[in-house]
N, C-alpha and C positions, 0 to 999 in steps of 0.2 A: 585273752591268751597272750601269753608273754612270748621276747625270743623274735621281736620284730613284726607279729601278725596279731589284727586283730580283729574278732571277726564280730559283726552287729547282726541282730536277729530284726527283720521287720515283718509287718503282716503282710496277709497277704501272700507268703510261700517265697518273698524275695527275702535275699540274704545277702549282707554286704562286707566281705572281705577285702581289709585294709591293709596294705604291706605300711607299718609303722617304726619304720629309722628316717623319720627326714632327715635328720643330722648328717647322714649319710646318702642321701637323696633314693632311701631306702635299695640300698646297694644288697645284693644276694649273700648271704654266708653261709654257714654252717647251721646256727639257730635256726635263722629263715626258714632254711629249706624244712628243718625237722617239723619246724612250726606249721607252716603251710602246707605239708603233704601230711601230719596229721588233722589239720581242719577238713581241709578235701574230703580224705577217708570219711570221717564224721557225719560232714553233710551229705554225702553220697549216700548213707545210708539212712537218711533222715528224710522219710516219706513226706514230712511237711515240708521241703523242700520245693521250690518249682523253678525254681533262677538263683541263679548265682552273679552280683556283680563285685568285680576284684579293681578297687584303684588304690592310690599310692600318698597317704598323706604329704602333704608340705608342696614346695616348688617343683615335684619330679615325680615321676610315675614309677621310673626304675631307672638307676643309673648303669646298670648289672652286673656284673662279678663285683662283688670287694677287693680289691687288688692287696691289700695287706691279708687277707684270707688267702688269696690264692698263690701269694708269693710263699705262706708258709709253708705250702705243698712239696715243697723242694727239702721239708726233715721227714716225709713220710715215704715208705716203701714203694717199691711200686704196685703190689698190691693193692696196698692202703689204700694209696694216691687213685686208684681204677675204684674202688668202695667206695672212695669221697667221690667221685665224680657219677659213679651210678645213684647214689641220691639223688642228684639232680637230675638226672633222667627220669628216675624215677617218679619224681613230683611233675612234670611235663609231662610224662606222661598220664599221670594221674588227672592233672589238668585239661589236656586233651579230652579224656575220656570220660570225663565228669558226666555221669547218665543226663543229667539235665542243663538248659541253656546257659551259657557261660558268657555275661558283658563285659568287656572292657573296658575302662573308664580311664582313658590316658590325656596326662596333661604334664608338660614341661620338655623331659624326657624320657626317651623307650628305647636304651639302647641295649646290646649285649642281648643277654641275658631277658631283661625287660622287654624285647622285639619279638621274641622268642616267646616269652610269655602273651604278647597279641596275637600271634600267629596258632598259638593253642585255642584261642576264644572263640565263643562262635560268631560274636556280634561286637566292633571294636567302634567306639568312640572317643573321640579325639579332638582338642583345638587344634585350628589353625596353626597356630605357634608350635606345635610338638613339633619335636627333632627326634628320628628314630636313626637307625643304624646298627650294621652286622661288624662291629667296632674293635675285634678280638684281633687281627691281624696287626692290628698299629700295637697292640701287647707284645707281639712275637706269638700270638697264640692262636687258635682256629675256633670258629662255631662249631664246635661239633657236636652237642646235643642238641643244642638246636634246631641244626640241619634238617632232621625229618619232618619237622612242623613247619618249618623258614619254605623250604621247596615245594611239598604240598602247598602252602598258599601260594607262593610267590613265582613258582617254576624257574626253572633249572635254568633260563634265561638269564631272569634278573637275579637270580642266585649267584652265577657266576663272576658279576658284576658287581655287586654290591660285598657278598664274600671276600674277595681279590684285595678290593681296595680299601674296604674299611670307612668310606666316606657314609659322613652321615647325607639322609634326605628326609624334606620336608615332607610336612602334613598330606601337602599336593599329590607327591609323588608315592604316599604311602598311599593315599586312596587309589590312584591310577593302576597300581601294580596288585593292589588287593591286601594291602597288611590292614588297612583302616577301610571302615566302609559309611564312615561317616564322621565329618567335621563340622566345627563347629565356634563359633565368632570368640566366645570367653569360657571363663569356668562354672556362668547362674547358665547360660543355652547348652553347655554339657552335661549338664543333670539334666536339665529339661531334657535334652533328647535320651539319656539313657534310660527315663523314667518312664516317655514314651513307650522305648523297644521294652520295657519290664511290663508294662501293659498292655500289648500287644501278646507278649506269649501268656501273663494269666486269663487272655482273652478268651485261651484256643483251648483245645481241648488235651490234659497233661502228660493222658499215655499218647495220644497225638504226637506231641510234640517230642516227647524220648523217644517216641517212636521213629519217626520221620529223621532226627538226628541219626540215628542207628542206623537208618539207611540209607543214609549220607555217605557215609565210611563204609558200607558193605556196597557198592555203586563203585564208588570210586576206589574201592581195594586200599584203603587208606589202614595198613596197619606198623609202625617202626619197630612195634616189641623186638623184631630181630633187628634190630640197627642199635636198639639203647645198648649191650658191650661193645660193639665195634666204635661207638661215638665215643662213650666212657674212656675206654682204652687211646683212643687218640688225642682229647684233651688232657688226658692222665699225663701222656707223654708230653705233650706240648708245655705245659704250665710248670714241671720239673727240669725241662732244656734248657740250656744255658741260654739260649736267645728268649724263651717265655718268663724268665728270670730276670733279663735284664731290661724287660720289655716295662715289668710289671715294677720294679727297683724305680728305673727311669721315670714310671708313669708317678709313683710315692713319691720320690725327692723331686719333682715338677722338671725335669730336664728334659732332654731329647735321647733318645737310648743309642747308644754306639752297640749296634750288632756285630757279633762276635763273627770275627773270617771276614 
């Protein structure tokens, strides 16, 4: 699959989808997103399916937004600009809800966007060395599709905190809080462990395991469907503001951004 995703079929019922723009430390655009919430859809409905693991070719797992993507947002309606951003909800959510086990295989960085994407998985593994972070504030911008998945894992606690400031944190502190649930020395003991967690669920039993997923989120009342317009709509707004603009300009030409007022 072209468009940034690409996805490898193994035996065995696992499936390994690879977000592929290192060049851009496979940073989220427009393709991306169409690329990867079409794969999702796909495999979702592909009974020989039984796992799903998503990593990030090159030095980086996800860097997240494209900032030259998101700066162009500012020649689009506001319409438009709310449709472009419910894509992306959209694929979070999709991911989220993938009927079956979802690994994460993160190494370098997971920021934006890419955090976002861990906080959808069911089972995150991670070197030591990742750097994650809710990074959108230092744009002049906000998490906000994010958010329903970011709080669900992480609580309205460490939401508020790590939201606010935009500071990246360690490995350490992604497992303490609940984004990572497992680290790991390099990148040969990150396959080894995720290849672990992939034989452990074709271990179990598979309507078991969809099963037991489903009532996961039916327990914990875990649904955002009514939050993806409210989020849409407020990144929509942010990433066309004159401060989400200059946030994103600054971040391009490598400067420091002089906020407007």
């Amino acid at each position: 699959m072209s468009s940034g995703v690409v996805i490898e079929r193994r035996d065995g019922g696992r499936v390994d989808v690879w977000l592929d723009r290192p060049e851009r430390r496979n940073a989220i655009d427009a393709g991306l997103i169409e690329a990867l919430r079409g794969g999702l859809e796909a495999l979702a409905d592909d009974g020989a399916v039984r796992c799903l693991v998503l990593g990030g070719r090159g030095a980086a797992f996800c860097a997240g937004a494209d900032a030259a993507w998101m700066a162009a947002s500012v020649h689009l309606t506001r319409e438009q600009n709310v449709a472009d951003a419910e894509r992306m909800a959209d694929l979070l959510a999709a991911l989220d809800a993938f009927p079956r086990p979802t690994i994460a295989r993160i190494q370098g960085f997971a920021l934006g966007g890419g955090t976002g994407f861990a906080c959808c998985c069911d089972i995150v593994h991670a070197t030591r060395t990742t750097r994650f972070g809710f990074s959108e504030v230092r744009l002049g911008l906000i998490p906000a599709t994010i958010a329903p998945y970011a709080i669900a894992r992480i609580g309205l606690g460490q939401a508020r905190s790590l939201f606010l400031t935009g500071e990246q944190f360690d490995a350490a502190r992604a497992e303490r809080i609940g984004v990572a649930h497992h680290l790991h020395s390099d990148e040969e003991a990150l396959d080894a462990g995720v290849d672990a967690s992939v034989a452990a669920i074709l271990a179990a039993g598979p309507m078991a395991v969809a099963h037991a997923k489903r009532l996961a989120f039916q327990v914990a009342g875990h649904d955002p469907a009514a939050l993806r317009r409210l989020t849409a709509e407020a990144i929509a707004e942010r990433r066309a503001s004159a401060e989400g603009q200059e946030g994103l300009r600054a971040f391009l030409d490598r400067r420091s951004p002089q906020w407007p007022g």
